[in-house]
N, C-alpha and C positions, 0 to 999 in steps of 0.2 A: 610546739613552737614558742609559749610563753616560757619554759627552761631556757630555752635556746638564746630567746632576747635578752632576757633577766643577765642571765650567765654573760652575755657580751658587753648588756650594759657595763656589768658589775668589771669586767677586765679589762678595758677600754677607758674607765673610768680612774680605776688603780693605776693601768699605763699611761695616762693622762697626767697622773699626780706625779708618778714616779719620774717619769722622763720631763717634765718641769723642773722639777727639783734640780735632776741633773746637769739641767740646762742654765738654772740658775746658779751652782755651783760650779758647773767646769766651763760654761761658755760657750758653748760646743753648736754651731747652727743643726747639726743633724736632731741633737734633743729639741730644738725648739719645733724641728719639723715633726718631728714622735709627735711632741706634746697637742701640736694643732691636730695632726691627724686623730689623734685618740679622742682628744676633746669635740673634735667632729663627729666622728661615729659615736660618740658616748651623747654627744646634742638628737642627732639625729634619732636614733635609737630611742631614746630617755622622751622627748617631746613627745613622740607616738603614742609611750603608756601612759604619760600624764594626760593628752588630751584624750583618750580613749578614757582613761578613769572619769577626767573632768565632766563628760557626755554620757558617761553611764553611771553619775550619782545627780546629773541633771534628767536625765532623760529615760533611764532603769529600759531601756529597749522599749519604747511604749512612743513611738512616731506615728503620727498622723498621714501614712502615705497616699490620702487624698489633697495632700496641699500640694498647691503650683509647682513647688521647687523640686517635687519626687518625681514628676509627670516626666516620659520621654517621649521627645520629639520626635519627627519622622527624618529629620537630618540626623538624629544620634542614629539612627538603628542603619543608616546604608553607610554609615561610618562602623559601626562595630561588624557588618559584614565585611568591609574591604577590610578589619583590622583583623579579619577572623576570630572575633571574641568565644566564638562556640569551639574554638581549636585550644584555648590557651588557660582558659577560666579557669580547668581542673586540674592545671598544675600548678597552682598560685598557691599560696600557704597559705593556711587560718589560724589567726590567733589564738581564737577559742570555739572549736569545731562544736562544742556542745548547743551554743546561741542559733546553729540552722542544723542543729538534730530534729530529723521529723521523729523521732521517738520520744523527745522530749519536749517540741513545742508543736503546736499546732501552725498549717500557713499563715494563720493571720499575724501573728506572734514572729514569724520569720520575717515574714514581709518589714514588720516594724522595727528588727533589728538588723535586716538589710539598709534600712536608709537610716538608722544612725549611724551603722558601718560607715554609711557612703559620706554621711554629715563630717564625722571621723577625717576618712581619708580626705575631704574637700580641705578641711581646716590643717590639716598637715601638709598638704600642697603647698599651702599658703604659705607657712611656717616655715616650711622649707628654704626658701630666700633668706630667714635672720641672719645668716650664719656670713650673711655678704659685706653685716657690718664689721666684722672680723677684718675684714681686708684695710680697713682704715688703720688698724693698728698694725696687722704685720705685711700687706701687701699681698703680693699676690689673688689678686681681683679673680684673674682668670680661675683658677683652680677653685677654689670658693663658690665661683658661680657655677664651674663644671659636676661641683658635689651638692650642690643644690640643685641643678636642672635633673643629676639623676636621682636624685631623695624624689623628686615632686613627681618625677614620669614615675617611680615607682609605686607611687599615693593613685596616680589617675588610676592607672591600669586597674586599682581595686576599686575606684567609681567608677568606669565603664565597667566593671564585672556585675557587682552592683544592680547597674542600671539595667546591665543589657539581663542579667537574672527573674528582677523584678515581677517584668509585665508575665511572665511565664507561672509564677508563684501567684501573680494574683487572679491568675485563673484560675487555679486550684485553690484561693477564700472562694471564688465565686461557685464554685463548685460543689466545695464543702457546702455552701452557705444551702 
């Protein structure tokens, strides 16, 4: 999965550049829409590996999943049942499958880079929306907002995976323990 990103960032990036250019030189409103579009996916894409770097030279996988903010509520869990979270979890990608190797880490270890996962995907949720100031300069609000609301539904869906994983894994510290 991280070829996958790296290699889109990297083309989406180039097509960004390239169809700017062109847009600059021939005028042409189709390059200006290339160029937005590229420079979308190349935002969207690019913010994820930066904040993901940003949290794991802050944070090295080493969370404290006894603070508040890790806890699930008893409203999250009849919400991940109507969303069917146990149908859909294991077809989601992973960036880096090795960080919930149980070959390679132990649960306590999982657990605490399950919730920077989740810190991760919260803060790119967020992020998500930047992209809205864009529209002041070339308009189109709507679409802007439509490539934001799907970036950030697809940030949640990796905090309720997350979450809904969590309480399950920390049976198995307690277990171990």
């Amino acid at each position: 999965m991280a070829k996958v990103m790296n290699y889109t960032i990297g083309i989406s990036l180039a097509a960004a550049i390239l169809t700017g250019i062109l847009f600059y030189t021939f005028h042409r409103g189709i390059y200006l829409t290339l160029a937005i579009t590229f420079g979308t996916i190349t935002y969207h894409l690019g913010i994820r590996l930066l904040v993901g770097l940003f949290y794991n030279l802050k944070m090295k996988n080493r969370a404290d999943y006894k603070k508040n903010w890790y806890q699930i509520h008893p409203w999250e869990t009849r919400i991940y049942r109507v969303l069917r979270v146990k149908r859909w979890k294991s077809k989601m990608p992973t960036y880096n499958p090795d960080l919930f190797s149980r070959e390679k880490h132990s649960w306590d270890e999982i657990a605490q880079a399950m919730c920077q996962s989740e810190i991760v995907h919260e803060t790119n949720l967020l992020l998500s929306f930047i992209p809205l100031l864009a529209s002041i300069w070339f308009g189109a609000f709507a679409v802007f907002l439509i490539t934001s609301i799907c970036a950030a539904v697809f940030d949640l869906l990796f905090v309720m995976m997350q979450r809904y994983n969590r309480p399950r894994v920390l049976r198995l510290v307690e277990k171990q323990r």
